[in-house]
N, C-alpha and C positions, 0 to 999 in steps of 0.2 A: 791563307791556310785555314784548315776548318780545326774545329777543338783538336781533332786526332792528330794533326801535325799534317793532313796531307795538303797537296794545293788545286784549288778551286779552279778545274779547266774553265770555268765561264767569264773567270774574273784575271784570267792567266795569271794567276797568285798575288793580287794586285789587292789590298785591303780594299775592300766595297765600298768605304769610308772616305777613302783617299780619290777612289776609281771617279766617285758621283762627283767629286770638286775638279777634276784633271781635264785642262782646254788646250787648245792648239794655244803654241805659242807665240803663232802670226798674228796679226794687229788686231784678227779680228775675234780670237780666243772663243770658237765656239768648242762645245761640248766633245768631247771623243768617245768615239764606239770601238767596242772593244771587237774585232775579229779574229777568233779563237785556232781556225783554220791554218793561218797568213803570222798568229802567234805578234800580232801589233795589235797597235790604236789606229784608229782611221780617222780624219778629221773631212765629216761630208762637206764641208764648204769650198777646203782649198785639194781637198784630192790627194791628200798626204797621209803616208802610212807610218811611223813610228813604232819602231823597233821594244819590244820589250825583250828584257835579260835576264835570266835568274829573277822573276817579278819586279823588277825596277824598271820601268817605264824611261825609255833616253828621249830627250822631248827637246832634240837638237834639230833646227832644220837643216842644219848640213847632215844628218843623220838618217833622216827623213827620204823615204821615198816615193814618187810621184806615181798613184795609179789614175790605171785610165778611168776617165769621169762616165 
C-alpha cells in the first residue's frame, strides 16, 4: 500500500520489503516475478504461477499453476 492507503498495482499490494525476499517454494527457491496482468508470482525456473489474494501471496504448490515455458 502506498502512504495514502491505496495498493501498488506493480507490487499487487505485496510490501516491496517482503516481495524482494519471496522464492519459489520448490527445492530450488529461485526468486519470483511479480505478473501484474495474471495478478501472481511467477517462478522463471519451474514455470509456476502463484496465486496472490487480497495481497497475500499463497506460495502452496498444490496451489500453484503451471504455465506454459
Amino acid at each position: 500500500m502506498t502512504a495514502g492507503g491505496e495498493v501498488n498495482s506493480a507490487t499487487l499490494g505485496i510490501d516491496p520489503a517482503l516481495l524482494a525476499i519471496l522464492a519459489c517454494p520448490d527445492t530450488h527457491h529461485t526468486a519470483l516475478t511479480v505478473d501484474v496482468e495474471a495478478d501472481e508470482l511467477f517462478c522463471p525456473t519451474c514455470h509456476r504461477a502463484f496465486p496472490v489474494r487480497d495481497g497475500i501471496p499463497v506460495l502452496l504448490l498444490d496451489e500453484a499453476r503451471q504455465r506454459p515455458a
